[in-house]
Biopython code that builds the backbone (N, CA, C, O; Angstrom):
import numpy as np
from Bio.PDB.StructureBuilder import StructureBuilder

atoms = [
    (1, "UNK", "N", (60.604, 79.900, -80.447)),
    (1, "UNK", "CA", (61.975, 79.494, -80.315)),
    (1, "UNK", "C", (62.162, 78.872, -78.935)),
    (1, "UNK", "O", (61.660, 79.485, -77.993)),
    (2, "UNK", "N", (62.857, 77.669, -78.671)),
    (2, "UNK", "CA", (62.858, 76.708, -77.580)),
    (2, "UNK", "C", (64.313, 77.168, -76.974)),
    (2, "UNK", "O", (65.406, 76.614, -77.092)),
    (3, "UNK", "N", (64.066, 77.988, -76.504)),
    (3, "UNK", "CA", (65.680, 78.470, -75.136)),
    (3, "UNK", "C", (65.457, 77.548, -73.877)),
    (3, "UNK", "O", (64.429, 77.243, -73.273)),
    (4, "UNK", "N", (67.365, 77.066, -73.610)),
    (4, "UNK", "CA", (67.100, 75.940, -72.577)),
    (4, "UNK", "C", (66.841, 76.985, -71.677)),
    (4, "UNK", "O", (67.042, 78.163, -71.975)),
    (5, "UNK", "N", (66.320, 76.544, -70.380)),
    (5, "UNK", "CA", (65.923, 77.359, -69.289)),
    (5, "UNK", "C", (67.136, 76.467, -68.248)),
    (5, "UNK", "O", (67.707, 75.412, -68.522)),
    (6, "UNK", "N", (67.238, 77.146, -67.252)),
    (6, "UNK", "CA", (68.346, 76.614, -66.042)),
    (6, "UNK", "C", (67.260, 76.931, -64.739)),
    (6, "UNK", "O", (66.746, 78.002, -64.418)),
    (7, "UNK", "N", (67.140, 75.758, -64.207)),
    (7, "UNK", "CA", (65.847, 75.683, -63.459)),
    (7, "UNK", "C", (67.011, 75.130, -61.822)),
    (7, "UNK", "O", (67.736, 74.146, -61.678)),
    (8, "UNK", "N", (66.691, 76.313, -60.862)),
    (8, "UNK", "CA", (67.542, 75.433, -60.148)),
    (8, "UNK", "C", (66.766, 73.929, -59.219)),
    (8, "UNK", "O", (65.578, 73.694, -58.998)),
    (9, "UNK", "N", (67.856, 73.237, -58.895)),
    (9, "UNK", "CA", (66.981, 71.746, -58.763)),
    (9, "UNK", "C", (68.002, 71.247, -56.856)),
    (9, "UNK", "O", (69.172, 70.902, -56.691)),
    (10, "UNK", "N", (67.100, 71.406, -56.025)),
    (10, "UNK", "CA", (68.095, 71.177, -54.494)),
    (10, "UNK", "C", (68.378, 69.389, -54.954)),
    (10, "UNK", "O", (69.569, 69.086, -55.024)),
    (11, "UNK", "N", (67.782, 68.728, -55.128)),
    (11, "UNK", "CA", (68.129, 67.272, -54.845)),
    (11, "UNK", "C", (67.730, 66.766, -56.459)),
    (11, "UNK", "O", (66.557, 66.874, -56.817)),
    (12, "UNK", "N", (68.529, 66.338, -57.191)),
    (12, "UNK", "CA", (67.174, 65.831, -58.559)),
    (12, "UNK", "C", (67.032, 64.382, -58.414)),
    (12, "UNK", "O", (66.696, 63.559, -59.265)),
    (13, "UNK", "N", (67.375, 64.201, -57.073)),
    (13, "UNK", "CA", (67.045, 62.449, -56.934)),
    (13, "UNK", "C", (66.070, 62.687, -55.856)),
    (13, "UNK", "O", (65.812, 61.650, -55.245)),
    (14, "UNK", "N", (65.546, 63.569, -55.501)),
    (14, "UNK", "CA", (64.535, 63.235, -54.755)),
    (14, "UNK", "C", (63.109, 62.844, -55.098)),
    (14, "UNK", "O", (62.861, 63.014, -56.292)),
    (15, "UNK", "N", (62.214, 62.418, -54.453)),
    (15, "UNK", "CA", (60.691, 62.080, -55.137)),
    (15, "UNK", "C", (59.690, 63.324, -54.328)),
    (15, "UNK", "O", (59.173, 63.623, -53.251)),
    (16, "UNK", "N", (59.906, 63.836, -55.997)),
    (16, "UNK", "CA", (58.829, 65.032, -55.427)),
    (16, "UNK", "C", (58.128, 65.388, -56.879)),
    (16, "UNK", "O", (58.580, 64.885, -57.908)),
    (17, "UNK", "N", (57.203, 66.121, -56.897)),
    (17, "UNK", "CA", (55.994, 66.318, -57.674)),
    (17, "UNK", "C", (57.219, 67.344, -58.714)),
    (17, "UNK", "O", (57.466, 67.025, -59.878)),
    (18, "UNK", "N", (57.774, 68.390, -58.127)),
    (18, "UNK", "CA", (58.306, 69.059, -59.191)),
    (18, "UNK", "C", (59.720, 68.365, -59.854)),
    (18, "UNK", "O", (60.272, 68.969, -60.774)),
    (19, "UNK", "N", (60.088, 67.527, -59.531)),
    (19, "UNK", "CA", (61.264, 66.377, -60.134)),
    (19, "UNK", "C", (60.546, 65.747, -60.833)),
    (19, "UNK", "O", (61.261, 65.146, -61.636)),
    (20, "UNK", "N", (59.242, 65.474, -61.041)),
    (20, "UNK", "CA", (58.610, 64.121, -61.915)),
    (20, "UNK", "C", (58.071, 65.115, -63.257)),
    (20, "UNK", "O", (57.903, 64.708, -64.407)),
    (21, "UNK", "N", (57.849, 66.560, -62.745)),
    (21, "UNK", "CA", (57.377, 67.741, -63.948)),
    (21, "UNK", "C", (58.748, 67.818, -64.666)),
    (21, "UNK", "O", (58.742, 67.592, -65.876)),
    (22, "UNK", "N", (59.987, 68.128, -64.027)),
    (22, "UNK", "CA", (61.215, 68.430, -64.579)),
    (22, "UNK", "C", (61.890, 66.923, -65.330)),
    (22, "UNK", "O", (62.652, 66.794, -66.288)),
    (23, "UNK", "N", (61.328, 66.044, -64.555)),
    (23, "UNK", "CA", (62.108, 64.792, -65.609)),
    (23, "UNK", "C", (60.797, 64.344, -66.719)),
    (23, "UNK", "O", (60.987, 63.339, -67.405)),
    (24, "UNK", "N", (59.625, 65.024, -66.858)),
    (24, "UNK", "CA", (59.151, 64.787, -67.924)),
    (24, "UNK", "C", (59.238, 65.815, -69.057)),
    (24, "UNK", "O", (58.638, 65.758, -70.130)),
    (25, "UNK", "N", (59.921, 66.582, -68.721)),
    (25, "UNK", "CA", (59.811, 67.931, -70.172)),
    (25, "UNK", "C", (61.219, 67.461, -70.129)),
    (25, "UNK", "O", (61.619, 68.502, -69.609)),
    (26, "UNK", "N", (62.272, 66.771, -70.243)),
    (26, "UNK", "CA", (63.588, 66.327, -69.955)),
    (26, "UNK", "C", (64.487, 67.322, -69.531)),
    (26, "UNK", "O", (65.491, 67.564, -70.202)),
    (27, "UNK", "N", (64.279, 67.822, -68.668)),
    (27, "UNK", "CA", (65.074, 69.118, -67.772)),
    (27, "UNK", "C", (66.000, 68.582, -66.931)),
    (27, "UNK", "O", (67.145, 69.034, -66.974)),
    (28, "UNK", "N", (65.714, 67.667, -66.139)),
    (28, "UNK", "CA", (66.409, 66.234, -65.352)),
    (28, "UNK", "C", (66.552, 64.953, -66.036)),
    (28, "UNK", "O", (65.739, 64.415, -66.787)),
    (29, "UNK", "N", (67.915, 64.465, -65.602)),
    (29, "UNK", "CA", (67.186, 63.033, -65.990)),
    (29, "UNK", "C", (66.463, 62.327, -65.424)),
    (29, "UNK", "O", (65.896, 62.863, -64.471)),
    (30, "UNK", "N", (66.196, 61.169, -65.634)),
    (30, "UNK", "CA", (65.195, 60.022, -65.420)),
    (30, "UNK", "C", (66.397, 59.402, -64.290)),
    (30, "UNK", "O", (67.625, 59.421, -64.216)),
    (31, "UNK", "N", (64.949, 58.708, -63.262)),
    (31, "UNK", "CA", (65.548, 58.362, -61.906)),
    (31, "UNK", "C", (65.898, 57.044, -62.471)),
    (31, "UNK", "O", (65.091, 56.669, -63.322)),
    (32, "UNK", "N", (67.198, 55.973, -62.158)),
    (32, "UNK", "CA", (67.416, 55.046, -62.323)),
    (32, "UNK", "C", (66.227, 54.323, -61.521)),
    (32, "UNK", "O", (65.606, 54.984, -60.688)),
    (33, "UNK", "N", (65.910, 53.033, -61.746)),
    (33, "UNK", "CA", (65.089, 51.877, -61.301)),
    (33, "UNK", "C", (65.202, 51.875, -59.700)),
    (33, "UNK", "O", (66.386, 51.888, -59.363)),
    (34, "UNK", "N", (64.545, 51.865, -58.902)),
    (34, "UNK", "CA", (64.423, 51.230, -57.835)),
    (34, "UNK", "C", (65.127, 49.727, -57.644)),
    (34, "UNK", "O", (64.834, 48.746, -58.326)),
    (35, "UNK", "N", (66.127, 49.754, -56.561)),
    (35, "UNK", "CA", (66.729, 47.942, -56.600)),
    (35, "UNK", "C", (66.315, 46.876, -56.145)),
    (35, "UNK", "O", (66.639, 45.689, -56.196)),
    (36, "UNK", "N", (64.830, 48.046, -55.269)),
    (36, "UNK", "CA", (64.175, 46.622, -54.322)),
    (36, "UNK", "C", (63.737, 45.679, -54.801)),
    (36, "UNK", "O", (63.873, 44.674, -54.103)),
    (37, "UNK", "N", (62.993, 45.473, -56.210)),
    (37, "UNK", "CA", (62.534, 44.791, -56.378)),
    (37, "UNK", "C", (63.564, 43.172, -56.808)),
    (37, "UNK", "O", (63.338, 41.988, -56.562)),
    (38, "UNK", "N", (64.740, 43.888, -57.552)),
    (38, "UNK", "CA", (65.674, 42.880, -57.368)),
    (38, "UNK", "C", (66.301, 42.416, -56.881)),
    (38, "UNK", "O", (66.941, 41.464, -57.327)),
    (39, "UNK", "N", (66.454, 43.129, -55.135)),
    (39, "UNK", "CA", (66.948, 42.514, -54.121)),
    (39, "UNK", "C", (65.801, 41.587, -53.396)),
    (39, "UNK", "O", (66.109, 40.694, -52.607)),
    (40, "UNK", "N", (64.392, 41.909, -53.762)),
    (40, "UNK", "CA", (63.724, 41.271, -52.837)),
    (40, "UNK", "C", (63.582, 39.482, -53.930)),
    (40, "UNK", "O", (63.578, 38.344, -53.460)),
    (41, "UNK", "N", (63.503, 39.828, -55.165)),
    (41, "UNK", "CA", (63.699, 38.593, -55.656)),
    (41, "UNK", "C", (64.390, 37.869, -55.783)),
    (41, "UNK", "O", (64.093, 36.699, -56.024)),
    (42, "UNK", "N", (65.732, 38.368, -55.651)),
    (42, "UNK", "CA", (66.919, 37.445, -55.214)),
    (42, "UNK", "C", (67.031, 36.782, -53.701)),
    (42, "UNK", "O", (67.257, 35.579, -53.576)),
    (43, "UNK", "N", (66.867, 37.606, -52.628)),
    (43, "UNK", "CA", (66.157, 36.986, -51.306)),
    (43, "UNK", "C", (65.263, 35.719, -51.473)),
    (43, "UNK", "O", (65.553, 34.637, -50.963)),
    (44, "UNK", "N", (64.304, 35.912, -52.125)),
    (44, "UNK", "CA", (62.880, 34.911, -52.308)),
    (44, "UNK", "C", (64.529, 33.670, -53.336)),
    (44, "UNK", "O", (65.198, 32.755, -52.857)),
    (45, "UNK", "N", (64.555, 34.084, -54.295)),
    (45, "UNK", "CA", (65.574, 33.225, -54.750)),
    (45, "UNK", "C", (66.682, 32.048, -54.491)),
    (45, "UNK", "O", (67.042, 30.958, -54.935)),
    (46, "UNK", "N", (66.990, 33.044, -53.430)),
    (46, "UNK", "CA", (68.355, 32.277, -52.036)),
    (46, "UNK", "C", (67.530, 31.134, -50.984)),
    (46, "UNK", "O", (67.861, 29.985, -50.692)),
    (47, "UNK", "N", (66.348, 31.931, -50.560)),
    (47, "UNK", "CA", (65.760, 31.305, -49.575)),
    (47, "UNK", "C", (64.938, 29.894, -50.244)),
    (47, "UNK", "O", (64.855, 28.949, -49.460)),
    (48, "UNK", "N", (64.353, 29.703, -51.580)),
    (48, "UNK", "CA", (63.726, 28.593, -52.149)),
    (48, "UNK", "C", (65.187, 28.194, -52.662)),
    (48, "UNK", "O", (64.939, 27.031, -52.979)),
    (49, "UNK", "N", (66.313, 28.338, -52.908)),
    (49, "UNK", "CA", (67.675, 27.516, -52.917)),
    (49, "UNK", "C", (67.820, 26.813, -51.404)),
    (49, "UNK", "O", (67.744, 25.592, -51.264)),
    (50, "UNK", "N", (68.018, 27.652, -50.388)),
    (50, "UNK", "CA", (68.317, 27.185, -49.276)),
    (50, "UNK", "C", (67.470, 25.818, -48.955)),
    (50, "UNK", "O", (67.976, 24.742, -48.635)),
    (51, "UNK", "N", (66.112, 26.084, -49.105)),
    (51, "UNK", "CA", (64.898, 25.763, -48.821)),
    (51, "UNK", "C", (65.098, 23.558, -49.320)),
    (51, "UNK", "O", (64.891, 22.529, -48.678)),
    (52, "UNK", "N", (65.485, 23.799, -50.455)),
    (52, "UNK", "CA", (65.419, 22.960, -51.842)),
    (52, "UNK", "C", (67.184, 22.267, -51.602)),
    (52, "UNK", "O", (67.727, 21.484, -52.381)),
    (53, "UNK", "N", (67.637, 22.680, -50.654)),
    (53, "UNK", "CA", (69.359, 22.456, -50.604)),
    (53, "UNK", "C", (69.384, 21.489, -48.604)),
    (53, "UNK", "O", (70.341, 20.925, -48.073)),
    (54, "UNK", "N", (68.316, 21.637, -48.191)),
    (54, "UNK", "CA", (68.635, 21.420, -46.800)),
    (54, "UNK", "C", (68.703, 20.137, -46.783)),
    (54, "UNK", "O", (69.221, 19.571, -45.820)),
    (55, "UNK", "N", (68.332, 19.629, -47.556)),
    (55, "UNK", "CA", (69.101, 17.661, -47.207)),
    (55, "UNK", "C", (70.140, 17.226, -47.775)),
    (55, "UNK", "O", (70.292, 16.020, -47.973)),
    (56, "UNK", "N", (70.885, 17.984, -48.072)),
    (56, "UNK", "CA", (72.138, 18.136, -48.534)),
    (56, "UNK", "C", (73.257, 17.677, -47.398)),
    (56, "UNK", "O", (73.110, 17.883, -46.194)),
    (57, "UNK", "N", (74.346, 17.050, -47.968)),
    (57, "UNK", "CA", (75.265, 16.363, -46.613)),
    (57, "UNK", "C", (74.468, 16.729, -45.458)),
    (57, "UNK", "O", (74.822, 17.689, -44.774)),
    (58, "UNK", "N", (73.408, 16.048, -45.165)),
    (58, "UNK", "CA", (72.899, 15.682, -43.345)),
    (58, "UNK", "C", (72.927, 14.674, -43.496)),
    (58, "UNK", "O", (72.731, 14.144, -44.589)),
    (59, "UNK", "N", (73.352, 13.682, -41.743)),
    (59, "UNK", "CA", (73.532, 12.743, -41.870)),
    (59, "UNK", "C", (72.210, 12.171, -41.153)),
    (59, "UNK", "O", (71.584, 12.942, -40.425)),
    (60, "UNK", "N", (71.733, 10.767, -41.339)),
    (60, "UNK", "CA", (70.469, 10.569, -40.947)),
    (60, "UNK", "C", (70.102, 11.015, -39.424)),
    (60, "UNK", "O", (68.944, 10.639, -39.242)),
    (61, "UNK", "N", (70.530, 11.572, -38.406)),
    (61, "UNK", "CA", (70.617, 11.745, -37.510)),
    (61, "UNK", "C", (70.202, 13.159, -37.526)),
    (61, "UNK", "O", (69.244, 13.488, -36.827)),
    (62, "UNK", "N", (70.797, 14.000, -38.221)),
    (62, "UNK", "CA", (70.612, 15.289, -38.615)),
    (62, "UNK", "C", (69.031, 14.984, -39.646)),
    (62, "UNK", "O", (68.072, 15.501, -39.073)),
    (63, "UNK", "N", (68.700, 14.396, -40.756)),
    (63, "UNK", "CA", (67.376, 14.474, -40.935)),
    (63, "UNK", "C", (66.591, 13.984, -40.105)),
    (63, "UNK", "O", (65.877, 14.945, -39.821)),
    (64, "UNK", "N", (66.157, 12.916, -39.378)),
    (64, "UNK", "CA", (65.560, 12.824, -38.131)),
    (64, "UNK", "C", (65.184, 14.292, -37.278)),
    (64, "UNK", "O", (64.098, 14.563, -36.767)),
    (65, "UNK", "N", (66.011, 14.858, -37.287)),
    (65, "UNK", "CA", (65.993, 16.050, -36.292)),
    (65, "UNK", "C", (65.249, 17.169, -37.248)),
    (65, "UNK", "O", (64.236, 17.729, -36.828)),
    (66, "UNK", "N", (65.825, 17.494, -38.637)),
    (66, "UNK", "CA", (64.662, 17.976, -39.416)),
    (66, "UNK", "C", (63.652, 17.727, -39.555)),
    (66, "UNK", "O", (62.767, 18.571, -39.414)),
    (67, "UNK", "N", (63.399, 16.424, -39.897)),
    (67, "UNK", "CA", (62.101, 15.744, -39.986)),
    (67, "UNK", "C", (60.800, 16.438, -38.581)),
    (67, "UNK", "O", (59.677, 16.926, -38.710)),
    (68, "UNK", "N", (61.602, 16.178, -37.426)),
    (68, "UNK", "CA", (60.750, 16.587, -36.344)),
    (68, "UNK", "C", (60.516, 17.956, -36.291)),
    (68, "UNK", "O", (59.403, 18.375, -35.972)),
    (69, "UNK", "N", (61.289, 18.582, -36.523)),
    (69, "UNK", "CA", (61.269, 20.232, -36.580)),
    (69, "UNK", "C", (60.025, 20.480, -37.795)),
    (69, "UNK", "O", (58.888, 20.857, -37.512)),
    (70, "UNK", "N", (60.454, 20.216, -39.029)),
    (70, "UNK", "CA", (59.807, 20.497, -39.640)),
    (70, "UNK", "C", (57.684, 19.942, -39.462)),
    (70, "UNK", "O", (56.666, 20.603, -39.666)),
    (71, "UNK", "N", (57.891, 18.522, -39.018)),
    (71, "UNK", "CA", (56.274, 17.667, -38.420)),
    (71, "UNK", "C", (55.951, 18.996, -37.354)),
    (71, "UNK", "O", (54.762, 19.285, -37.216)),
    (72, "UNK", "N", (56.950, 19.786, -36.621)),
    (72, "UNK", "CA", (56.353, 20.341, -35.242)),
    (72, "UNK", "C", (56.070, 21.874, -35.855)),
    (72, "UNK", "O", (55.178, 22.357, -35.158)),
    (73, "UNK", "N", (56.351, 22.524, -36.558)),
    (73, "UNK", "CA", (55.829, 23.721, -37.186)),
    (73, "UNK", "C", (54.775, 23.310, -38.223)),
    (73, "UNK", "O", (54.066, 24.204, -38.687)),
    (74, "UNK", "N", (54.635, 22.281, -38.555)),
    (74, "UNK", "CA", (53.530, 22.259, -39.667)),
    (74, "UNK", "C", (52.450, 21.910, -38.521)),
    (74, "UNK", "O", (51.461, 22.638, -38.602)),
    (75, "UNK", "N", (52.421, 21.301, -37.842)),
    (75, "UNK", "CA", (51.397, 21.269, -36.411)),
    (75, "UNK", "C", (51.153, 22.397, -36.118)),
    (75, "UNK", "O", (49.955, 22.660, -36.220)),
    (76, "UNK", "N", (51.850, 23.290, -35.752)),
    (76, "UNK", "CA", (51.560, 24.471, -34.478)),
    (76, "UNK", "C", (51.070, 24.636, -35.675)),
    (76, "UNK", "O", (50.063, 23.933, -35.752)),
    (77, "UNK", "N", (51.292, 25.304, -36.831)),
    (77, "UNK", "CA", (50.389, 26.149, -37.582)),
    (77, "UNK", "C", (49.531, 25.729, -37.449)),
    (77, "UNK", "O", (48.752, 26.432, -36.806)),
    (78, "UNK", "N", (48.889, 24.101, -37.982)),
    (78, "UNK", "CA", (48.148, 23.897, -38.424)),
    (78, "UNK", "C", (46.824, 24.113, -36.796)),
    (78, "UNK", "O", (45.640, 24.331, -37.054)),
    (79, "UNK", "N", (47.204, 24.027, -35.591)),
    (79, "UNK", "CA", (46.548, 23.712, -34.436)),
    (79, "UNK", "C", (46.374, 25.058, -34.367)),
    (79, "UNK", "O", (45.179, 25.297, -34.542)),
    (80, "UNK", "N", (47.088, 26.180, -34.172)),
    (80, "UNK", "CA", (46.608, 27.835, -33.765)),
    (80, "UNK", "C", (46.372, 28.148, -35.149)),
    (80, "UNK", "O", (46.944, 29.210, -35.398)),
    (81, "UNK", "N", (45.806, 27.711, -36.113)),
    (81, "UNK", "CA", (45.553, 28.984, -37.213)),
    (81, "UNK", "C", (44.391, 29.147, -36.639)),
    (81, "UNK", "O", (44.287, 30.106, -35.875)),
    (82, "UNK", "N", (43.418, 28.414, -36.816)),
    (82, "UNK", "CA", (41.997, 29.754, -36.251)),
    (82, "UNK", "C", (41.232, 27.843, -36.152)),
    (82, "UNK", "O", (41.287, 27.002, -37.049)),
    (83, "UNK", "N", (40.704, 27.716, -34.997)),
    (83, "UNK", "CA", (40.288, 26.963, -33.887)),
    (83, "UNK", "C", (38.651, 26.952, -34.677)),
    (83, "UNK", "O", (37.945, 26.017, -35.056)),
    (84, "UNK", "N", (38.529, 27.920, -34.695)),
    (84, "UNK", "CA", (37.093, 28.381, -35.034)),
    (84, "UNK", "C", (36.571, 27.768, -36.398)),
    (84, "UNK", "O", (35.405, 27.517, -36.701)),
    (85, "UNK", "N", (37.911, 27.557, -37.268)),
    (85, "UNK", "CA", (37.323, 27.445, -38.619)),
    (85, "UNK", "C", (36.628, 25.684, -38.843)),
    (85, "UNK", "O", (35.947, 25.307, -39.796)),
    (86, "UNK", "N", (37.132, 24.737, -37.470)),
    (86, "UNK", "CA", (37.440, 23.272, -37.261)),
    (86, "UNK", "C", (35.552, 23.479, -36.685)),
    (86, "UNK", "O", (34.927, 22.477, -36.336)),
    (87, "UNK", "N", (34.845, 24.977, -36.680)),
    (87, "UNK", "CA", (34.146, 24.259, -35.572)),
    (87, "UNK", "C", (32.659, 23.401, -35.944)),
    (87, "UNK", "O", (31.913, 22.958, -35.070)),
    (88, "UNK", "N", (32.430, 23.285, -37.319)),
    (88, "UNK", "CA", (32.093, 22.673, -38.097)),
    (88, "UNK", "C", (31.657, 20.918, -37.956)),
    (88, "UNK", "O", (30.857, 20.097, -38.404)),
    (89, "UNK", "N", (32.487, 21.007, -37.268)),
    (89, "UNK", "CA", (33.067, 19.421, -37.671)),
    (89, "UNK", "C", (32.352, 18.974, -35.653)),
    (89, "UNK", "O", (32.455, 17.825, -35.223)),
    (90, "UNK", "N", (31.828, 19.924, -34.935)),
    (90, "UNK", "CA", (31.916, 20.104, -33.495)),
    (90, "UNK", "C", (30.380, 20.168, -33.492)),
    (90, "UNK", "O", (29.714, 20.592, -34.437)),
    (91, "UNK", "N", (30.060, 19.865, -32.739)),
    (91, "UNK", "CA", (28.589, 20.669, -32.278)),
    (91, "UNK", "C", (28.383, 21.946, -31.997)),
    (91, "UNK", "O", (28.852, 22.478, -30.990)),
    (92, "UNK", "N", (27.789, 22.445, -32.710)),
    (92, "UNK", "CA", (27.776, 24.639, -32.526)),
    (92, "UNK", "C", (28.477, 24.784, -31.266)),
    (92, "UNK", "O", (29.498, 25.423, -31.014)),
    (93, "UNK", "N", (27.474, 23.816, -30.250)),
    (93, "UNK", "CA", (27.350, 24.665, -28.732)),
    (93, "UNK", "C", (29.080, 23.968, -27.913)),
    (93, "UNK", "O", (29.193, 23.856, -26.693)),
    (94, "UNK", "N", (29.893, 23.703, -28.619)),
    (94, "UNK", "CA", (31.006, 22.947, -27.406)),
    (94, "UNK", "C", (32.113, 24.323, -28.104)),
    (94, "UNK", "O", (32.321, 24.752, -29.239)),
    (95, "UNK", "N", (32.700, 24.719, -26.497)),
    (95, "UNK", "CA", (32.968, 25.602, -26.441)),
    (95, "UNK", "C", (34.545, 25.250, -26.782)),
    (95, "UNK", "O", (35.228, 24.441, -26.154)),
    (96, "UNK", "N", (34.850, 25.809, -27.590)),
    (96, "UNK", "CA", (36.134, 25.781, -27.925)),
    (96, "UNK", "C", (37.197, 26.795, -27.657)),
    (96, "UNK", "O", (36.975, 27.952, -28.013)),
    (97, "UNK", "N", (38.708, 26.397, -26.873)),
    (97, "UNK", "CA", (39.465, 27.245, -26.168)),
    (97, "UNK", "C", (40.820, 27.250, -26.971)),
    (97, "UNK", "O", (41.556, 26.270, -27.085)),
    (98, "UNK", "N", (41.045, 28.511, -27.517)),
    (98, "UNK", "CA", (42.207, 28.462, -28.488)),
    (98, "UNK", "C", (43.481, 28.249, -27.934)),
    (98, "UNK", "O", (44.427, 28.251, -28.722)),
    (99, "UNK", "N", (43.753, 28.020, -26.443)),
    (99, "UNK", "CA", (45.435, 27.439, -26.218)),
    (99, "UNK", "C", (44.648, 26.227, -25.848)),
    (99, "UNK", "O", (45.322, 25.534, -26.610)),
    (100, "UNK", "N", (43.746, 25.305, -25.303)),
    (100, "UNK", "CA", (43.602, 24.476, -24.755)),
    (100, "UNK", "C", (43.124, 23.470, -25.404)),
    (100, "UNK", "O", (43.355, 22.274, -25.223)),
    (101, "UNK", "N", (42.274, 24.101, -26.365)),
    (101, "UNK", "CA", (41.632, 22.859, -27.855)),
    (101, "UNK", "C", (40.181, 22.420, -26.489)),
    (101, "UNK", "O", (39.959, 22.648, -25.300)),
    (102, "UNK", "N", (39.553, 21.715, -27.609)),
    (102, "UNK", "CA", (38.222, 20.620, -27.068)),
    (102, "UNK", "C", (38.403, 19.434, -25.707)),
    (102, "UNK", "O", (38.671, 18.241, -25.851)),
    (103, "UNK", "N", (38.211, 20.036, -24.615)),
    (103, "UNK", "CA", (38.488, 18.959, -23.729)),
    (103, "UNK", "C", (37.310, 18.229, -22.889)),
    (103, "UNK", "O", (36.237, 18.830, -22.928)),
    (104, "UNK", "N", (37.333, 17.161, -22.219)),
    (104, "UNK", "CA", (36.301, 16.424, -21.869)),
    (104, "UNK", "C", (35.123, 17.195, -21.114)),
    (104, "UNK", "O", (33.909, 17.002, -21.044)),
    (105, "UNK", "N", (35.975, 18.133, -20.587)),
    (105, "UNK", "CA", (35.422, 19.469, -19.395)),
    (105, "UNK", "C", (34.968, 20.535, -20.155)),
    (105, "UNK", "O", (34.398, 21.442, -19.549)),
    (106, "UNK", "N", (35.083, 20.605, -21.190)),
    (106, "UNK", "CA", (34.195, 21.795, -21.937)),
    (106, "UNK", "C", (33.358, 21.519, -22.947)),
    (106, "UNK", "O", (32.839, 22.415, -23.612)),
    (107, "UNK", "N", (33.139, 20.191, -23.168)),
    (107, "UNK", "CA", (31.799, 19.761, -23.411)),
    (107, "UNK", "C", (30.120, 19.296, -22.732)),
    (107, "UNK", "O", (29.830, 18.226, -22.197)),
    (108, "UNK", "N", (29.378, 20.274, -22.930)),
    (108, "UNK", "CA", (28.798, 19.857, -21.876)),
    (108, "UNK", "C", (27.552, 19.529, -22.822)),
    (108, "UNK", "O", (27.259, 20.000, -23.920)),
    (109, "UNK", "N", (26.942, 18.604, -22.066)),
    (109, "UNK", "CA", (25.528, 17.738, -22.565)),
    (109, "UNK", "C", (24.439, 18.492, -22.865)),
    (109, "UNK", "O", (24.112, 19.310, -22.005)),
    (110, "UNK", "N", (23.690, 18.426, -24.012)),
    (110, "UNK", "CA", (22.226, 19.532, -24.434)),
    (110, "UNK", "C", (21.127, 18.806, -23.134)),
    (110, "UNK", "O", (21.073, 17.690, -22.617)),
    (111, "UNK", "N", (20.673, 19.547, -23.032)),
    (111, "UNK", "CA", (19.556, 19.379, -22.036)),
    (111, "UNK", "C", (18.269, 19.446, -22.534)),
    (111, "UNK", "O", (17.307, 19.317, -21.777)),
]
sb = StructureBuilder()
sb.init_structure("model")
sb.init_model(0)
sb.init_chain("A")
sb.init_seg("    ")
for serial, (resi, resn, name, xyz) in enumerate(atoms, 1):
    if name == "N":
        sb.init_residue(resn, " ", resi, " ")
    sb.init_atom(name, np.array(xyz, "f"), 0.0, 1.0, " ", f" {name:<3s}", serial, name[0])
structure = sb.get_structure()
């Protein structure tokens, strides 16, 4: 014979091992969904709107000024991502300086 039992419970929204035993024999209920995931996709959402919306009333003066902003971060990335990976394209031995790049002075002649 199945008698309800009265189990006392301090938090039943908390995440703990004996809340996940009690909401599987249905003693508790079931925890509603987590919201992060739909706040974080609505974020990602807003930001590829924003993203996809920025030439929107600018006047050419104002894209000009994007234009450069945007040419000057696709640079820096592209110049500090890793120095090392370019070195390929270099002679093994020329020493390459990650704020300073390949300069006339740090190439020096095989002997």
């Amino acid at each position: 014979m199945d008698m309800p039992v009265n189990v006392p419970v301090d938090n039943p929204n908390a995440d703990t091992e004996w809340n996940d035993i009690l909401r599987k024999h249905g003693i508790i209920p079931e925890k509603p969904p987590s919201p992060t995931p739909i706040i974080e996709e609505a974020l990602l959402e807003a930001a590829q709107r924003e993203h996809e919306n920025r030439l929107e009333n600018k006047t050419l003066d104002e894209l000009d000024a994007l234009e450069d902003e945007e040419e000057a971060e696709f640079l820096a990335k592209y110049r500090f991502a890793n120095p090392h990976a370019h070195r390929k394209c270099f002679d093994p031995d020329i020493e390459i300086d990650r704020h300073i790049g390949v300069t006339p002075t740090s190439i020096v002649a095989k002997g």
